[in-house]
C-alpha positions in Angstrom: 237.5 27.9 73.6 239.0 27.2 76.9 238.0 24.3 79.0 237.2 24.8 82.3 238.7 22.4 85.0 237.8 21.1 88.3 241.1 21.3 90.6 239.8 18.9 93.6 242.8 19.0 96.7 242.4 16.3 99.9 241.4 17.5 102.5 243.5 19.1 105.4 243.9 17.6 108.9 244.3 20.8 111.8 245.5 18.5 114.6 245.6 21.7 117.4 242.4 23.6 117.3 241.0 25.4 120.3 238.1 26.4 118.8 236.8 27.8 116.0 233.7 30.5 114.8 233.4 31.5 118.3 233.3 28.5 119.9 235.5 27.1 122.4 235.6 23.6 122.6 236.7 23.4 126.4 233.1 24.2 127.0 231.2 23.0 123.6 228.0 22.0 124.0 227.1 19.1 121.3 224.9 21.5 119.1 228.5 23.8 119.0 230.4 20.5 118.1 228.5 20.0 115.0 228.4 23.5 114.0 232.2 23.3 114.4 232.1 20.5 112.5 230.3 22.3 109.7 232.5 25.2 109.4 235.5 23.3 109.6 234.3 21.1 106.6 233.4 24.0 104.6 236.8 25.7 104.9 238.5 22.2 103.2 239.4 20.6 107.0 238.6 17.0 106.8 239.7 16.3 109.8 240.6 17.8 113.1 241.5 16.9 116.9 239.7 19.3 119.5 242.2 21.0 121.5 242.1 21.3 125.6 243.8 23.5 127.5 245.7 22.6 130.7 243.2 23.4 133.0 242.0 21.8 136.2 241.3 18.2 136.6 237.3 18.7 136.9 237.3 21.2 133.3 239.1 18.6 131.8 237.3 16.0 132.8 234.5 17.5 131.6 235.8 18.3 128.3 236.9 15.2 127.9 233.0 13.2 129.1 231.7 15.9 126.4 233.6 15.4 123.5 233.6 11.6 124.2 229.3 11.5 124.6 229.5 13.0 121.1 232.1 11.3 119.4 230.4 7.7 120.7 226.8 9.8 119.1 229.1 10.1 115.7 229.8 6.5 116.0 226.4 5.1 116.3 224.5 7.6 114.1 226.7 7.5 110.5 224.2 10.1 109.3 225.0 12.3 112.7 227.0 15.1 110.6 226.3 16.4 107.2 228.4 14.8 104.5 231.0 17.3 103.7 231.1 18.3 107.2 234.9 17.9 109.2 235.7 14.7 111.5 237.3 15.0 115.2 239.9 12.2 115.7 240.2 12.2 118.7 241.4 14.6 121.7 244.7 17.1 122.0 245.3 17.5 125.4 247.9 20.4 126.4 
C-alpha cells in the first residue's frame, strides 16, 4: 500500500504586480485590497508589493494615501486578513 504524502513548498513573493482578478491596484478601493489579498494567498503568493504605474503626481499620490490607510489598517488589526491570505510589503513604484 502506498503512502500518501504531503509536499508543503514556501510561499512565493511577486514583487511587480499591477493587479490581479480584475482589479487594479492604482485605483483599489480597500474591500479590492483584501480580496486581492485573498486570491493571491490562495494561488501560493505569500507575499507581494502593489505595483503603480508612472502616472501623474495627484494618481500617485493617491495610490500611494490608499495603500498606506490600509497597510497601517493591517498593522493595527492582526486579524484584518484571513490567515492564509497574501501580505503587501510595501509599494513598487515605476
Amino acid at each position: 500500500m502506498a503512502h500518501s504524502q504531503t509536499v508543503s513548498t514556501p510561499s512565493f513573493w511577486d514583487l511587480h504586480l499591477h493587479g490581479v482578478a480584475g482589479v487594479d491596484f492604482m485605483h483599489a478601493s480597500h474591500d479590492e485590497m483584501v480580496y486581492s489579498c485573498e486570491v493571491l494567498g490562495k494561488n501560493g503568493i505569500g507575499y507581494f508589493a502593489p505595483t503603480l504605474l508612472a502616472s501623474s503626481p495627484n494618481q500617485l499620490n493617491s495610490a500611494c494615501k490608499n495603500w498606506g490607510e490600509f497597510h497601517s489598517k493591517l498593522t493595527r488589526q492582526k486579524n484584518y486578513l484571513p490567515k492564509a491570505a497574501s501580505t503587501p510589503l510595501g509599494l513598487h513604484l515605476e
